[in-house]
Every structure is written in structure tokens, then in C-alpha cells.
N, C-alpha and C positions, 0 to 999 in steps of 0.2 A: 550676636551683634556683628554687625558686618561697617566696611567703610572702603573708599572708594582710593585710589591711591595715581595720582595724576602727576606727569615727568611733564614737561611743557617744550614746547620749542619746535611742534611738528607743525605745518601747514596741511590742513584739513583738503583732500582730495578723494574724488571718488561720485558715485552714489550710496546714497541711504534713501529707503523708502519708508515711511508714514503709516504709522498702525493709525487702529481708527479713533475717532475723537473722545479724549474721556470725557469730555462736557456732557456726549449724547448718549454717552454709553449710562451711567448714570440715572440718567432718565427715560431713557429708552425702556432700561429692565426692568425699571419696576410698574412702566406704562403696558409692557406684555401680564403683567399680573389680571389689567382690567381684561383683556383678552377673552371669550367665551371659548376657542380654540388654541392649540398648539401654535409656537412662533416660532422660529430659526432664525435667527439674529446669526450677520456671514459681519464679518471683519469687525471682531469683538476685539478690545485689548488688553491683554494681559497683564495686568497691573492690578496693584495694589485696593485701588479703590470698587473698581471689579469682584475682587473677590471678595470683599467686605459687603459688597452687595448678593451676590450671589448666597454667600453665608447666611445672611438675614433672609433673601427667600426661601431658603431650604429649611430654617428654623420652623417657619410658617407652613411652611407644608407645601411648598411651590417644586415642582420637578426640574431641577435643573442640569444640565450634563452639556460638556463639549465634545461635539459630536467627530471635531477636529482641528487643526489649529484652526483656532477666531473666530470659528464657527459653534454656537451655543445654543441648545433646544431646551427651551421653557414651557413646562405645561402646570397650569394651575388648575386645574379643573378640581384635585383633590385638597385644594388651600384649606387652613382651618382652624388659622384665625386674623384676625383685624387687629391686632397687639404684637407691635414691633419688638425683639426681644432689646432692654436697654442696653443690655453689655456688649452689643455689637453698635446700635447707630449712635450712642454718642460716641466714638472715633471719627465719623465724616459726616459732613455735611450734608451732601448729597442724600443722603436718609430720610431727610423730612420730604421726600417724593413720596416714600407710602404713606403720607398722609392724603394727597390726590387720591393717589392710584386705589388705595383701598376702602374709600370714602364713597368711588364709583365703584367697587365689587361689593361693598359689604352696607353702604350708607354709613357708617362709623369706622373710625379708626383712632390709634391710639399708639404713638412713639414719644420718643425721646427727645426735650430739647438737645438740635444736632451739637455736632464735635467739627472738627477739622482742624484745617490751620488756623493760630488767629492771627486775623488780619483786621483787628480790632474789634468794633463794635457794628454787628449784624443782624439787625431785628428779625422779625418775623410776623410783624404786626400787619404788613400787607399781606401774605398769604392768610392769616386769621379774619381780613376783613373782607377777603373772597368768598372765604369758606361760611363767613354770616352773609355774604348780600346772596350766598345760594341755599338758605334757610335753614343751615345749619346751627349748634348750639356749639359755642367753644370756650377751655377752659384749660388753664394750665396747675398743675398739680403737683407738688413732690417733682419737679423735675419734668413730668410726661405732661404732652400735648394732648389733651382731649377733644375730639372731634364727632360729633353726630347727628344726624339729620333725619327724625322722626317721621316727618312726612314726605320723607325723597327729595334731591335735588332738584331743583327748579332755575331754569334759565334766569340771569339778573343780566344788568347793566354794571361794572365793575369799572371806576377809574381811580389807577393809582396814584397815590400822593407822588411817589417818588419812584424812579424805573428799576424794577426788580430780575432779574433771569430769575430767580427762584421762585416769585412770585408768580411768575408768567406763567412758567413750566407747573406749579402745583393748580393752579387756577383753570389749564387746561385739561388736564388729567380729571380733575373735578367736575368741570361741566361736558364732558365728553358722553356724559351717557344723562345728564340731567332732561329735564321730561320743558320743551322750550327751545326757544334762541338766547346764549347767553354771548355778550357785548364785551370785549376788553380793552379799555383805551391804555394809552401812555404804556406802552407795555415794549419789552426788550424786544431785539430784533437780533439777535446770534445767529450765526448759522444752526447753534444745536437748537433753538427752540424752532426752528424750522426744520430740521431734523425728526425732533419728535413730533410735529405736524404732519409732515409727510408718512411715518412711522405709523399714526395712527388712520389719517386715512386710508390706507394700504388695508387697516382690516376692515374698514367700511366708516367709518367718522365723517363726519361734514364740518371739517375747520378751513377758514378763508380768512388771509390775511396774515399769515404767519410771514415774518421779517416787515413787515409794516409798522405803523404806529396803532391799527385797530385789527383786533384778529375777534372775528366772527364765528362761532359755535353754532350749529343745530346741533342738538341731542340724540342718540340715536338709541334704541335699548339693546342692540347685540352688535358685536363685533367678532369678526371670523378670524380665526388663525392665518398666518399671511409668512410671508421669509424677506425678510430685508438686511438690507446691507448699510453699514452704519458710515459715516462720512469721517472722512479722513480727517486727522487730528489739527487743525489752525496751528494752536500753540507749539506743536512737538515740532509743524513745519519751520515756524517761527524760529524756534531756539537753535535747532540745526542751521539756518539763514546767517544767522545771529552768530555762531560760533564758526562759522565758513568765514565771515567776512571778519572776524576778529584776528584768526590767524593768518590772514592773509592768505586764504585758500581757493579753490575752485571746487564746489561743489552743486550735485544736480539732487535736486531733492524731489522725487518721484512718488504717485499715489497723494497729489494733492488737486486740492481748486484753487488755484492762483486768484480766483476773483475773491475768495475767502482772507488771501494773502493782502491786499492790497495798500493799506493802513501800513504794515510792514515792510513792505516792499517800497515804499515809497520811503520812508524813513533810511533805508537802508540805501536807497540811492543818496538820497541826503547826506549822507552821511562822506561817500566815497567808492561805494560799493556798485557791482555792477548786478543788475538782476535784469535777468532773460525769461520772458515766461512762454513757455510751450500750453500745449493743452492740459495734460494733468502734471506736470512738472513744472520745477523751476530752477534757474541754475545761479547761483551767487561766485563771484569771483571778486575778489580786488586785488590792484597792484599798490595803489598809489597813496598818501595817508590817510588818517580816518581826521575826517572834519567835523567839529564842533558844530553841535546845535542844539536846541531846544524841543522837548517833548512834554506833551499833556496826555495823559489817560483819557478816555472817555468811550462811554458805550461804544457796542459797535453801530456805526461802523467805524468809529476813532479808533485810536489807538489803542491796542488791550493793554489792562490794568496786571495781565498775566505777562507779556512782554517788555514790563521795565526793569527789571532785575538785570537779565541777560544783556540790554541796552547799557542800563547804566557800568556794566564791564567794559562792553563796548568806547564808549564814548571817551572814557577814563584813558584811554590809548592815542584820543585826542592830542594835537597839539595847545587848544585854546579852552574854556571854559563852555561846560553846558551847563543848562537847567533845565531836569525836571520835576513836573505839577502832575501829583497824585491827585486826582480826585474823586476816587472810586473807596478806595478803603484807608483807612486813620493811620493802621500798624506795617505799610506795606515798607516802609523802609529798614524795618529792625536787622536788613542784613546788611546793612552798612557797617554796623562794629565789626562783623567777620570780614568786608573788604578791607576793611582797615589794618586787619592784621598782615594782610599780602602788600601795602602800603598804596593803596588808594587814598586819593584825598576828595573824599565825599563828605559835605558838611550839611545838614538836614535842621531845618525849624521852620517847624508843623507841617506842613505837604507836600516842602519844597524842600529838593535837594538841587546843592549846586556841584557840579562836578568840574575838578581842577587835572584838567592832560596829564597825566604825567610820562616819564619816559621807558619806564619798566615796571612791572607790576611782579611781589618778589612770593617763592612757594610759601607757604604756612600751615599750620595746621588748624583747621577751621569746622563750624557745624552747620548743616542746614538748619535754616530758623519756618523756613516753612518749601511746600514742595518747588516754588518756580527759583526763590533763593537758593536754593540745594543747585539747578539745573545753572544760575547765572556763580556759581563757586567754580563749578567743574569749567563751565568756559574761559573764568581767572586763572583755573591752573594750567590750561592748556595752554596760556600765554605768559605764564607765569614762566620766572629763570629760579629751575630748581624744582625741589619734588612738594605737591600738595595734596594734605592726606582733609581730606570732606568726612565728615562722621553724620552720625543721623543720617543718614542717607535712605532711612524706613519714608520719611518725607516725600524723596524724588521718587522713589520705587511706587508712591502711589501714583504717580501720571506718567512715567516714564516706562515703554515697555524696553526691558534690553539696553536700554542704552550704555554701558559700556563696550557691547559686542557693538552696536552700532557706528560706535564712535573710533572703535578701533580698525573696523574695515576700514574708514575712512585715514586711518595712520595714525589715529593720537595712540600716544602712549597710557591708558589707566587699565587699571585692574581691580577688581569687586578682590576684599581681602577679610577673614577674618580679625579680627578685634582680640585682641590677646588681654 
């Protein structure tokens, strides 16, 4: 057990550059599984959730090896079987991907209801009603999701109740090799699930409309091995932004798509902060105070629902009162009790938190309650007067590659420590 050990008081200077997205990473790898060919997947990130992935393909019998840094060769041609092992994907979420991705290699598959952070209550009931309007038979059992499709997938018309990323992503992966045109309305529009759009085209797929409101399938029966390159992390740019303009720092945050940034960038003007945007960079500076305002969550291209943790640090530095409106997930504020402890005054009932300026925010000792809370603790202590020891921190490690080396080129004072 490891924990993080954060001295506060530096203004954040420098560059840091941007591993790739784990949103697409995620889904990417186990979208190489449907592959008829070898893949090279170049700016993979090393983290947590990754190798939780990568674990459960090699169970299955998928080849997987890093050929070098972030670069990762997957070949499945020797796979052998359709049955996720449980004791790896209920840890993360992201695991009910092989249920897509192995549904188009095998017509059946068979995982675990996922794991991850909770961030309350998270159905699954839209990816179940993809996986029947494409003729499949589905069943959940002792825990495992059962999936399978006797007469082959077949192109449908899909429109979801409600807008899903996981849905979107499993729904694609699924109809990607069905025998038809399959339809998807009301559907996410992330950059990752464009990401894997792009991902699969590249071996031969015909998906149109990916970051729209309808993303169009033809079916195809083979798909070639191909080498791509995964898009830089949104979030990880985010929080770095995010902790630059907290300490009152200047920083160039490099290896991004600023138009991915936009939502953020604009908030963070809002706020006091200065953001410069180049081609694949961006640079955050502030001198002057951080000003109160109001934030809502919502798909992209609103505000991410992964971005208000780290904000509401932020804002807390305020002079005047903010409010923000969850309305992405039930349990996203459970880390207000740990800001509490460094003396934030954050007061929360039901979606809504209000948040009261105050004038210093003090060290503590505190835990991540899930991975982006973990990431908005560490930008409290770096503002914090005195020392802040963050535990859990297995949490951040799953979306975070490095980040203490990261954050220390740039000056802060933390150290990855033993747990005695």
C-alpha cells in the first residue's frame, strides 16, 4: 500500500505532456480483439486500468506485449474463449467492452457485472437492449452477463432511452461486423467514442457519424490489422489546467487537442485564469483572483462530469460563493467529506453543491473515494498550508499515468511513499 505525500505552497510552472486517453484506451483494446489481424496500438497509457485490461486479454488467450514505451502489440488470432474471467472485470468498468467486442468474434459472450468507482447507480439496461434489437438472447445470472446470438448479428435501428458512452461504445463494437446497416440514435458523442470510430475504421469498418447525435454502421465480415495511435487524454489535460490555475501558476500543457479542451477552457477563463491555445498545446496562467461561478455537468460537449472534483477545489479559493449541478451521476460528491477535512466549506443536497470561498485551505490527512476525487485531493494539498498525506491512491493510479513525477517537474513538492 502506497500513499501520496503532498507539502503545498509551490506555484506550478513548467511543461507536462499528456499520455493517451484512458477513456479510448479502454475501449480501443478490447475493440483490437474483434481484429482478424495483428494491431499496434502507439500512445497506450500506463495505468491502472490498462493493465486490468490487458490482464483479462491474456487470460483469454489474446497476445499482448509492449513493444515499447505506449506502444502495445495485440494479436488475437489464438483467442479461446468468449468468457471473461470474473476475478479481473468486476474491479473496472470498462470490462463490459468484451461483451461488444467478443459478441462480434465469437456471437456470444459472457462477463461479469462490471466494478469500478461508485459513482452511484449505473445500469446496463441500454447496452442489453442493443445487444436484443441485434437478435441477440440476453440474461444475467449469479452475477455474469450472458450474451448470445444464434443466428448472427443482424443490422437494427437502436434508439436510446437515455445518453450512454458505454452504451454507444458496446452497441458499436457489436454491430461492427453484423451482416446489415445498423442505426444508432441519441447516442454519446466524446471524443473517445470517436476515437474508437476512427480505431475501427482504420481496419476496414464503415461507421459514419461518430460525435454526432446518429452514428451509422454497415457491417463488414473482416477487419485487417492496422497501427494507431490513441488520442490524448481530455481529463488528464483538464486536471493539470485545473491545478496550474489553482496555484497560481503558468503552465504549457503539451500533446493535446485543445478543441477537446473547450468546455474547460472556458470555465477556467470564467473563472480568472488565462488559457492560450496553440495547435496541440495549451498554456494556463493566472495572476489575479479566482472568481466565483457556477457549473453543470453535462455530456459532452458540456462540461465533464470527470472535471468537477478538481473545479470544485478550485472555486473553494474563491472569494464568493459557487454552485455546482451534477447531473451525470447520483454519488459524484462523496468527496466532499475528505475536503472537509483540509476545511473547505462545501455543503451538498442531492446534486447540488454550494461552495463558500474561503481564505486558505489547511493539510490533512485524507482518502480517495474514487479515481478523479483522488486527482482533485492532490490539487487541495498543493494549495494547502502544511503537509497532505492522500491514501487510496490505487484509485488515481488507475487514470493517472506518473503523475507525481509529473507534477514534480513542474515544482510541486509530493512523493509516492510507502504506507507503514
Amino acid at each position: 500500500m502506497e500513499k501520496f505525500v503532498v507539502k503545498g505552497g509551490a506555484c506550478l510552472e513548467g511543461t507536462v505532456s499528456i499520455s493517451g486517453a484512458k477513456n479510448a484506451a479502454v475501449a480501443i483494446l478490447p475493440a483490437a480483439i474483434v481484429s482478424d489481424g495483428p494491431c499496434v496500438l502507439q500512445n497506450v497509457p500506463k495505468i491502472g486500468d490498462v493493465e486490468i485490461i490487458t490482464r483479462i486479454m491474456t487470460q483469454i488467450g489474446v497476445k499482448v506485449s509492449f513493444a515499447a514505451d505506449n506502444t502495445l502489440e495485440i494479436d488475437s488470432s489464438a483467442i479461446e474463449t468468449h468468457v471473461v474471467p470474473q476475478d479481473l472485470s468486476r474491479h473496472m468498468r470498462a470490462s463490459y467492452y468484451f461483451l461488444g467486442a467478443l459478441l462480434s468474434k465469437f456471437n456470444k459472450s459472457v462477463v461479469s457485472l462490471p466494478g469500478g468507482c461508485n459513482l452511484g447507480a449505473r445500469p446496463i439496461d441500454q447496452h442489453l437492449k442493443a445487444f436484443s434489437a441485434l437478435g441477440c438472447d440476453v440474461s444475467v445470472e449469479y452475477g455474469m452477463i450472458k450474451v448470445a446470438c444464434r443466428n448472427g448479428l443482424r443490422g437494427t435501428h437502436v434508439f436510446f432511452d437515455t445518453v450512454s458512452v458505454g452504451a454507444t461504445i458496446n452497441s458499436i463494437l457489436a454491430a461492427v461486423k453484423a451482416e446489415g446497416r445498423t442505426v444508432l440514435e441519441n447516442v454519446a458523442k466524446e471524443p473517445h467514442i470517436v476515437d474508437l470510430a476512427n480505431f475501427l475504421n482504420s481496419m476496414g469498418a464503415d461507421i459514419r457519424g461518430a460525435g454526432t447525435d446518429v452514428i451509422k454502421i454497415n457491417g463488414v465480415s473482416y477487419l485487417r490489422g492496422t497501427t494507431y495511435t490513441i488520442i490524448p487524454d481530455q481529463i488528464e489535460a483538464g486536471t493539470y489546467m485545473a491545478a496550474a490555475a489553482a496555484t497560481g501558476g503558468d503552465v504549457v500543457i503539451t500533446n493535446v487537442i485543445p478543441k477537446h479542451l473547450e468546455s474547460i477552457s472556458s470555465r477556467l477563463k470564467r473563472i480568472g485564469a488565462e488559457v492560450i491555445e496553440y495547435d496541440e498545446s495549451v498554456r494556463v496562467r493566472r495572476s489575479g483572483p479566482v472568481i466565483s461561478t457556477n457549473i453543470r455537468t453535462m455530456p459532452h460537449p458540456g462540461f465533464p462530469t470527470d472535471m468537477q472534483p478538481q473545479f470544485a477545489v478550485l472555486l473553494s479559493l474563491s472569494d464568493g460563493t459557487s454552485i455546482i449541478t451534477e447531473s451525470i451521476w447520483d454519488n459524484r460528491f462523496k468527496y466532499v467529506d475528505e475536503l472537509r477535512r483540509m476545511g473547505v466549506r462545501i455543503s451538498v443536497t442531492d446534486k447540488v453543491a454550494v461552495v463558500e470561498g474561503i481564505r486558505k485551505i489547511n493539510g490533512a490527512r485524507v482518502k480517495a473515494t474514487d479515481l478523479r476525487a483522488g486527482a482533485a485531493l492532490i490539487i487541495a494539498g498543493l494549495v494547502a498550508e502544511g503537509e497532505t498525506t492522500v491514501e487510496d491512491i490505487y484509485h488515481i493510479d488507475r487514470g493517472y499515468e506518473d503523475i507525481a513525477t509529473k507534477l514534480g517537474n513542474l515544482g510541486a513538492d509530493i512523493k509516492r511513499v510507502d504506507i507503514e
